[in-house]
Every structure is written in C-alpha cells, then in structure tokens.
C-alpha positions, 0 to 999 in steps of 0.5 A: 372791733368784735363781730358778735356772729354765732353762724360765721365759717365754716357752719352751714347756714345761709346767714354765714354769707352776710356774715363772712362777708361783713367781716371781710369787709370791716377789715378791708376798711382798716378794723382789727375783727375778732369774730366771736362764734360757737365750735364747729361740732355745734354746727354738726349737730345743726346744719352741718359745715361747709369747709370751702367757706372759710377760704374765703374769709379775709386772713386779717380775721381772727376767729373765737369758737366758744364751746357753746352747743345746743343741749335740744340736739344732742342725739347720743342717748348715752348722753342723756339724764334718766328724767331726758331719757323718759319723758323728752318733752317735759325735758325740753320745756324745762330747759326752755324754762331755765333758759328764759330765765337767763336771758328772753330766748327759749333756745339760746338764753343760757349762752347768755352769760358765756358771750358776756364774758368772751366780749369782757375777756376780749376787751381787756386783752385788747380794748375794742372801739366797735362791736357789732352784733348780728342775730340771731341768737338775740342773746348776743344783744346781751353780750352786747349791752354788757359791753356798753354798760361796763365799757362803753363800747359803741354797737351796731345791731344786725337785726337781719330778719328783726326781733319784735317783727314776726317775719314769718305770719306778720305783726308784733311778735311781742309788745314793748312793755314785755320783758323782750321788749325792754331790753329791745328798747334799751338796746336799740335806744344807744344803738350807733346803727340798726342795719334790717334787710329790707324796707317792710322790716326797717319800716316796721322798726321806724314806726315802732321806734319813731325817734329812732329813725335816723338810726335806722338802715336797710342792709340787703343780703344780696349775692356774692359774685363767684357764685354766679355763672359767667353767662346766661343763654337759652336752653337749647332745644335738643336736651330736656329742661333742667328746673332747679332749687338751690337752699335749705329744706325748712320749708312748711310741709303743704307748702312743698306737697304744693310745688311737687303736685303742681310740678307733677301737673305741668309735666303731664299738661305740658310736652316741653316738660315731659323729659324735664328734672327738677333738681332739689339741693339742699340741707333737709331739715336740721338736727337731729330730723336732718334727711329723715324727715317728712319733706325727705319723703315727699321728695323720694315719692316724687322721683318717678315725676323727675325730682331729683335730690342730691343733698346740700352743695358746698358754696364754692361749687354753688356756680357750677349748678347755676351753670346747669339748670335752665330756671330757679325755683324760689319756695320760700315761706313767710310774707310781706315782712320775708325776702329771702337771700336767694332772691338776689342770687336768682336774679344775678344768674339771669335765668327764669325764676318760678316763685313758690311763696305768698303773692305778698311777699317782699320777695315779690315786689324786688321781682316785679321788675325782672323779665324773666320771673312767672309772677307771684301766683300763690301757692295753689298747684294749678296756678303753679303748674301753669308758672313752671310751663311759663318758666319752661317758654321763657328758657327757651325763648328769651335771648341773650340780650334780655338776660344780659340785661337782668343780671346787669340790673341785679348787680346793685344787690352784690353784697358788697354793694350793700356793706360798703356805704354801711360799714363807711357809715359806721366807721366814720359815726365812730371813728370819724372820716379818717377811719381806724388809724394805725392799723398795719397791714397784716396786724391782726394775724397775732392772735390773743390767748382767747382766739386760739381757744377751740382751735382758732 
C-alpha cells in the first residue's frame, strides 16, 4: 500500500502520531507500506523535528521525502525575488493565487502535481493494492485520484478534522457545487472507507452525503501508552502544586490572556495555590513566528504569576512530565465539531484536567464521564479560576482508587484500539478476510530506487 501522509516521522507535529501509528499498524496486518512525506528540512522551517519519533515507526516501513517545502516560509532574505522582497504580501496572495489554480488549497495546491508522480512512480515500480490518504494537505486527494483514475487503485480517505466541515467556527466550509466540493464529492463517491475523529464531524459527512454512509467511520486519535505514566497518585501536601500544559501554542490570543488571567486570579484567591507552577510546554507558534510571537509574550510577562516555559518536549519523554504535574490544562480552541488529541492522553493519565475552551465542544461531551474533569466553564477568568482551584482540591483529595478507575475507562481510546477494527476493515473490503497474501516477514526492507530518494 502507499501512505499518502505529509507530517509522518520525524516532523513535529501533532498528526505525526496517527500517522505513525497507522503505518505500523498497516504492516502488523501483512501491508508492504510505503509512506510518501515531504524532506525533514521542511519540517524545520514549520514545526520543527522530533528524532525520538522515528524509533518508533515499525522497520517493515519504507519512507519517500519528496523535497517539497513551503515557499511562504522560507526566511533567508538572500532567498528572496526583488518583487518578495518589496512587497511580501502581494507576494503571498499571488502565490496563493497560482497554487489554487493547480489544485483548490491556497498553501499546498502546487504540490499537486509532485505527489501524482511519486504515487505513478510508486506504482510502476511496484503496483500498489491500497493506497491511503491522510489530510491535511488536501491535495493528497489529488495524488489520490490520480492513482484511481489510471490504475484503479482502491483508497481510504483520512480526513482526520474533515474538509467541507470548518471544525473551527462550525458549519460548511464550502458548498457542493464549488470547485472543492466537486472534487470532495468525486473523491469520496469511490471511496473504499472515509475514516473522521469524531461523531459530530462524521455526522456532518452522513448528512452531507446521505448515500454514502455506509462508508463512513469514526477513527479517534486516541493516546499512545508509553506515553503515559505507570501510576497516578494524589499530590502529596508538603510541596507545592504542579499545573501543566502539554501541546502546541496555535492557540487565539485572547484565548491564552484568558487562562493566564484567570491563572493569576486562582493563585491570589486560593492559598492552595500560592507556591503552585503552571508549566507551559510546547512549540510557540510555526514558521517563521516560531518563539517570537505575541503568545511568547504573554507567557514571559506571566513568570512573576509562576508560569513557566521550557519549549517543545520530545514524544518519548513526554511520560516524564505527566509523572510530574499533579493537573493538565487542555486549551484548545474550535467547538462542537473539535476534540483535540490531547483529550484522550489527558484522560489516560489519570490526573485532574481544567478545560480552557468553549463549553460546546466535543471535547466536552468525552469528558462529561470523567471523575476527575472541573467542567466546560467556558473561557471567562473567573469562571476559570474557580476550575484551577477546583482542579487544585481534586489533586489533593481524590484516591487512588478513583484515579485507577478513570485510566482504566480511558484505555478504549489507546490508539491501537482505534486503528485495529479500522485497518481490518480495510483489509479485508479489499483484500477479503484472508488478508495480504505472501507477504514475508521483513519483506519490505529492500527499498525501491524512489525510496532511497532524499535519504530514506
């Protein structure tokens, strides 16, 4: 099969983890994977890389890195053309416009035609029986058609947050009869599976879609177990409290000002809290505005309230700082149509979790049955300084027992309790219940010509 994933090991991103995990377990089911991404130094000028990832992906996976980069990004000046140079933003609206015309995605659309011939290349040099396309980019839908077209290749379409669905204010993010929606249509139309995170975005896709439905599955991010620690115990009453936030900083200005001010609010109001740290980690904005951006600000002017930041923390010493914080902060933005990966880990640790996001939210409704979540209080400061003091009681108080409890609740959302039936199905509306045949153990480890491009 090819894996469509631009965001795959070692880029620092918080889809890598579906990602990885969903190639590892395509070849625990007997797939050849080829994973098709984009050059690490991509990554540099975005997010940034996260090395400790890629020991983690199954050694049976063969990786592609297209050298694909954003232009918009690029920060060396010496780069630059004399019309960038002098007027940058009628620069980037022009680039948007030519990479529309290839392709309906302002940022990604001239990839398009790179991606359809790495699938084609792919193909030829060994014919492909699956291929599955995880977005965004959406232009990986291209590729993906392309594939179909020619080849007829069956696909799954990973729409992970969904394309038509604006996940973030709610509602259509473009109606059917534009040009986004004639290819969404068409893409999902042949479709072997349409794989969404969640019911509200997977019911927005059967209802859009009403002869589709049957195609359609909710795939959860979920957690990954070595990320989380071995126990969960209360805090003990003779050092002070450790809050903690654990994710990228992406987040809408007034919607940080709100959890610092209403952080600063509990600290005075609450003895409990006086000594107490609220621990930041985390990338800080992207690209270029990565660490020098108005959210680093806020978060240096909140020192003197006990805020403090250390920067992003690489996935396999994530466990170390869940073993060290007594609650979990989740600010997130978006609403009904939003979970947030983080939700599941939060809830996996067994620690106390302040929610810093919309009350509707789907992130909300998973929480609802947790013992140890403040509540959906909104984004007001009072109301969240009185759900850090809440959160504060509760890593105190609540036992063992109870804690035991939550994470063993939360171990349906581990992630390969969310890929496992999915990548059955697949396999088998493909292949049929047998599954890949002839498949040696350790057959993919002779990569073809194309694999070994850009260093893979």
């Amino acid at each position: 099969m090819i894996y469509l994933a631009i965001g795959f090991p070692p880029a620092a991103k918080s889809s890598t983890y579906r990602m990885r995990a969903t190639a590892n377990q395509f070849a625990a089911a007997g797939w050849d994977v080829t994973v098709v991404t984009i050059a690490d130094e991509a990554w540099e000028r975005d997010y940034g890389l996260d090395h400790t990832l890629v020991a983690g992906v199954d050694p049976r996976v063969r990786v592609v890195k297209l050298p694909l980069f954003r232009e918009d990004l690029e920060t060396d000046v010496r780069a630059y053309t004399e019309r960038r140079a002098l007027d940058h933003n009628d620069y980037l609206t022009e680039l948007r416009e030519q990479h529309l015309k290839v392709f309906p995605e302002p940022v990604f659309g001239g990839w398009r035609p790179a991606l359809e011939e790495a699938v084609l290349r792919l193909h030829r040099e060994r014919p492909a029986e699956l291929l599955v396309a995880t977005c965004v980019p959406y232009v990986n839908l291209a590729a993906t058609w392309k594939l179909w077209e020619t080849h007829r290749v069956p696909y799954v379409v990973d729409f992970r947050d969904g394309w038509s669905v604006d996940v973030i204010n709610g509602g259509e993010a473009f109606p059917r009869d534009s040009v986004s929606g004639r290819w969404e249509t068409k893409l999902l139309t042949d479709a072997v599976a349409i794989w969404n995170v969640n019911e509200p975005i997977s019911r927005w896709y059967r209802e859009r879609y009403p002869e589709l439905a049957h195609k359609m599955r909710i795939v959860r991010n979920g957690y990954d177990a070595a990320s989380i620690p071995a126990e969960s115990i209360p805090a003990p009453a003779d050092r002070p409290l450790a809050f903690g936030y654990l994710g990228a900083l992406n987040l809408p200005v007034p919607l940080l000002e709100a959890v610092l001010e209403g952080w600063r609010k509990a600290r005075v109001a609450d003895p409990a809290l006086t000594d107490a740290t609220f621990e930041v980690r985390g990338h800080i904005g992207s690209g270029w505005a990565r660490g020098d951006n108005r959210h680093a600000e806020l978060l240096k002017a909140a020192a003197a309230d006990g805020v403090v930041v250390g920067g992003s923390v690489p996935k396999a010493e994530v466990v170390d700082f869940y073993s060290r914080w007594d609650v979990v902060v989740l600010m997130v933005t978006g609403g009904k149509y939003m979970t947030s990966g983080k939700v599941y880990e939060y809830m996996a640790t067994g620690l106390p979790v302040v929610s810093a996001h919309e009350a509707e939210h789907d992130a909300s409704t998973l929480l609802s049955t947790y013992p140890l979540w403040t509540g959906a209080v909104g984004l007001e400061p009072d109301a969240l300084a009185d759900a850090f003091r809440r959160a504060a009681d509760l890593a105190r108080n609540v036992d063992v027992t109870e804690r035991d409890k939550a994470r063993v609740d939360a171990r349906q959302y581990a992630r390969e309790e969310q890929l496992i039936p999915a990548v059955r199905e697949v396999t088998e509306l493909v292949l049929g219940v047998g599954g890949p045949a002839g498949t040696a153990p350790g057959a993919a480890a002779d990569a073809p010509a194309l694999a070994r491009e850009g260093g893979s």
